[in-house]
C-alpha positions as CSV (number, residue, x, y, z in Angstrom):
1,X,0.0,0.0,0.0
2,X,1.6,3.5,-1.1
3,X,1.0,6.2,1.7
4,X,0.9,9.4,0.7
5,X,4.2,11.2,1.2
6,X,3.9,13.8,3.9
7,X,4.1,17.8,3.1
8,X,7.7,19.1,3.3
9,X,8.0,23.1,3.3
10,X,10.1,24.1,0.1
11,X,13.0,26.6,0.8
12,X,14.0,29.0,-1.8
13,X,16.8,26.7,-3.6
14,X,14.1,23.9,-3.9
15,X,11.8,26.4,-5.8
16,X,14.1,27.3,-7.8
17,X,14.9,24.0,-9.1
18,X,11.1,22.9,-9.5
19,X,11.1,26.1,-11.9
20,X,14.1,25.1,-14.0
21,X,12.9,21.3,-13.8
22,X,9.9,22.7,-14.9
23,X,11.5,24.2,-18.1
24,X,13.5,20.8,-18.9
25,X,10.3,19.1,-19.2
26,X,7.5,20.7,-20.8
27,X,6.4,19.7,-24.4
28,X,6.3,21.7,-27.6
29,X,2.7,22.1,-27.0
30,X,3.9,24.1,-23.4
31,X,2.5,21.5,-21.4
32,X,4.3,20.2,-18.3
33,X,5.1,16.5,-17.9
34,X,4.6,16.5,-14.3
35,X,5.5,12.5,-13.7
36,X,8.6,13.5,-15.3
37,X,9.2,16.4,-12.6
38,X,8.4,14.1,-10.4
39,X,11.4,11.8,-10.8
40,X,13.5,14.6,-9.8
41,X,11.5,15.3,-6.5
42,X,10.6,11.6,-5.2
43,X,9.9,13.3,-1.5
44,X,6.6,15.1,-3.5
45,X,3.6,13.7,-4.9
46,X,2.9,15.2,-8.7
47,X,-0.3,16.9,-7.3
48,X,1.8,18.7,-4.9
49,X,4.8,20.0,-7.3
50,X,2.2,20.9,-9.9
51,X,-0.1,22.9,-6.8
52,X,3.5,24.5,-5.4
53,X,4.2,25.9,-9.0
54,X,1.4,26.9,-9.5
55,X,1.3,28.8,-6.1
56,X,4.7,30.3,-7.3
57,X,3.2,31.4,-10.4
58,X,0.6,33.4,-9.0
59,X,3.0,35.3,-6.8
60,X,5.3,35.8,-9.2
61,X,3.9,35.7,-12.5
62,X,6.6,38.0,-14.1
63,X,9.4,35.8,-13.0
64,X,7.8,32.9,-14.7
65,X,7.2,33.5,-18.5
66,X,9.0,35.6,-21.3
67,X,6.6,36.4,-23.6
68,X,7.2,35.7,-27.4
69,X,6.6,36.9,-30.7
70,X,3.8,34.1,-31.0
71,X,2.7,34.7,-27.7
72,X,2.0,38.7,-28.4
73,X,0.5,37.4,-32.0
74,X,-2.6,34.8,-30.0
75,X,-2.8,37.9,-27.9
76,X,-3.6,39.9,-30.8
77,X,-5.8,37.1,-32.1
78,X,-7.9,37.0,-29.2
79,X,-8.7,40.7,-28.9
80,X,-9.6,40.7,-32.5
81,X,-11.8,38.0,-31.5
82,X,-13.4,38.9,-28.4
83,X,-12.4,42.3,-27.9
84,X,-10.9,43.3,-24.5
85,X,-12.8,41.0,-22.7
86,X,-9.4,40.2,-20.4
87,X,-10.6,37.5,-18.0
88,X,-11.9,35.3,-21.2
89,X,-8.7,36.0,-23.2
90,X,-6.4,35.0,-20.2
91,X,-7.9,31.6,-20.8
92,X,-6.2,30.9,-24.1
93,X,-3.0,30.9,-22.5
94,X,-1.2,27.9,-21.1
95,X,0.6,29.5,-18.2
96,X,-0.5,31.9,-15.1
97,X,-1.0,35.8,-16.0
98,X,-3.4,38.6,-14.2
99,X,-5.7,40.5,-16.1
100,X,-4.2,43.5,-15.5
101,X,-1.1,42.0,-16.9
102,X,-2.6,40.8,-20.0
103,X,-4.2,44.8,-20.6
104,X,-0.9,46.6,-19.9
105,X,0.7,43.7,-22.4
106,X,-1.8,44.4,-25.2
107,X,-1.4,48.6,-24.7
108,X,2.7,48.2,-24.8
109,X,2.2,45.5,-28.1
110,X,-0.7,47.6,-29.8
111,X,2.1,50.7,-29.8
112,X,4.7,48.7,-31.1
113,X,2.4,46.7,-33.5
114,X,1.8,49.9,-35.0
115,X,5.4,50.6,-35.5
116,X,5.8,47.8,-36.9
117,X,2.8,47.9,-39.4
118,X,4.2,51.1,-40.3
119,X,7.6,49.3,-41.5
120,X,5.7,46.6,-43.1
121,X,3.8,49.3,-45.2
122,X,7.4,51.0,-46.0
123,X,8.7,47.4,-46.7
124,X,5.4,46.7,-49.4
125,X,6.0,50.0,-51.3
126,X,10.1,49.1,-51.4
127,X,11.0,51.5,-49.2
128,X,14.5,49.3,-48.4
129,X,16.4,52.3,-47.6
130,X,14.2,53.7,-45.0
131,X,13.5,50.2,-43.3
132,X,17.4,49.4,-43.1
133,X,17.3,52.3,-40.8
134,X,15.3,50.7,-38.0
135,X,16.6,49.0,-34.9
136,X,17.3,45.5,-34.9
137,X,14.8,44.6,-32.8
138,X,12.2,46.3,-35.2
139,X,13.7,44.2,-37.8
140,X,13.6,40.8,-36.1
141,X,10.3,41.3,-35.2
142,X,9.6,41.9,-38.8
143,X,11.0,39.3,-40.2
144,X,9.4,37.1,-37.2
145,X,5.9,38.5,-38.2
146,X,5.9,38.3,-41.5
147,X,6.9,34.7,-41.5
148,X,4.4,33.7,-39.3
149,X,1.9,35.5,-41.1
150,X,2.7,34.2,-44.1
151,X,2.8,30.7,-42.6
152,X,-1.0,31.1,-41.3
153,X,-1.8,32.1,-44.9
154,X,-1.1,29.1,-46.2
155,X,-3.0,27.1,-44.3
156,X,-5.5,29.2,-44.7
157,X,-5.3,28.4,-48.4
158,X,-4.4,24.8,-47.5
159,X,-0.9,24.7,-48.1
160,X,1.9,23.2,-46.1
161,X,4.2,25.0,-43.6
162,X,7.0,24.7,-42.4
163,X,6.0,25.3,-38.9
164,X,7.2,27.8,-35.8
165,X,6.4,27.6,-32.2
166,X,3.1,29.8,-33.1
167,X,2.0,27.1,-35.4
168,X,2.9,24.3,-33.5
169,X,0.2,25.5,-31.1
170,X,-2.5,27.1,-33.4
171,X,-2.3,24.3,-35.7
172,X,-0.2,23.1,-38.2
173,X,-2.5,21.3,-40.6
174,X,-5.3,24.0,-41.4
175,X,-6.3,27.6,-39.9
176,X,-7.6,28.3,-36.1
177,X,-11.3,29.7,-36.6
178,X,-10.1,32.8,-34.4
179,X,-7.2,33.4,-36.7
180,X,-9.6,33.9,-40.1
181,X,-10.6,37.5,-39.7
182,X,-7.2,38.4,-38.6
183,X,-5.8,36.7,-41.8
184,X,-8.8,37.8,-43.7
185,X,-7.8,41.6,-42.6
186,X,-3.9,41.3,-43.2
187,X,-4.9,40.3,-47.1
188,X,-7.1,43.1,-47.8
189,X,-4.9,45.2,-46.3
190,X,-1.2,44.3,-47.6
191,X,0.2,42.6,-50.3
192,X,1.8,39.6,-48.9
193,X,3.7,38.4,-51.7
194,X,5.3,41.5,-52.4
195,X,6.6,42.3,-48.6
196,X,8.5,38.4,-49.0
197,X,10.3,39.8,-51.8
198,X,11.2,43.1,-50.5
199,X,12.4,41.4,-47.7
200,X,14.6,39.6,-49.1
201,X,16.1,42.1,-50.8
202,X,16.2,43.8,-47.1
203,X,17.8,40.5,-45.7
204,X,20.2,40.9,-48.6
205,X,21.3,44.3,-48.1
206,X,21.9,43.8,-44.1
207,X,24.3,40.8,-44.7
208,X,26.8,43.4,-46.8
């Protein structure tokens, strides 16, 4: 008969382990493999590392989760999709955020969404001179965006991808029904094909 193991109070070391444990074993999809944590902690039940992280989470949220590019792209899905309705959108995502967090996020990424838009605009009309004079950061995110964008495209014309961590969570084999009117938008706005070439002949230019 297996009795349950008895509560141990974590100390700071041990909670910073279950947190990079934690890291090592979570999936592609951003799930965690908590029987797999659990070999690393055989004085805890699963139910009690996945209730401690959790606890840790919601004290620290910042410390826990670096937001990415496809992270800041379902955000912008979700708002398109169910406007700024922040305790439903905080839903769609896999790990612990408050909804104030979430609202301050979407302000900070709707200003530099625009900036970027802006760039993607200049890019379309061929405008390689003035892009080349953004940051770097503009222009990774540009070249992040539009390669995502272009990805969700395709499926939405039911082509194959090659897929990025965005995909691998929206889908890889057709289009999310929350990402049609984004995608919908982004063609009757922009000219996809032509930004791909332009940046390429950006890409080109930057590797002189």
């Amino acid at each position: 008969m297996n009795l349950p193991k008895q509560y141990k109070k974590w100390n700071e070391s041990e909670n910073i382990r279950l947190t990079e444990v934690v890291k090592l074993c979570k999936t592609r999809h951003n799930t965690i493999n908590w029987k797999q944590v659990q070999l690393e902690f055989p004085e805890h039940t699963s139910l009690q590392l996945k209730s401690q992280y959790s606890n840790r989470q919601q004290a620290n949220p910042k410390t826990y989760h670096s937001w990415t590019e496809g992270d800041l792209l379902k955000l912008m899905v979700n708002v398109i999709t169910h406007g700024e309705n922040w305790s439903l959108i905080k839903k769609q995502f896999s790990f612990y955020i408050e909804e104030s967090t979430i609202k301050a996020r979407w302000y900070k990424f709707k200003r530099d969404h625009d900036e970027l838009r802006k760039t993607l605009r200049q890019l379309e009309l061929g405008n390689i001179c003035e892009v080349k004079q953004a940051d770097d950061d503009l222009i990774g995110r540009l070249q992040s965006y539009v390669h995502t964008v272009d990805n969700r495209m395709a499926l939405y014309f039911g082509k194959p991808i090659q897929p990025t961590e965005y995909d691998l969570e929206m889908g890889t084999m057709k289009i999310n029904e929350v990402e049609v009117k984004p995608v919908e938008m982004f063609l009757y706005e922009f000219d996809i094909d032509e930004i791909k070439r332009n940046l390429k002949v950006l890409e080109e230019e930057l590797s002189k």
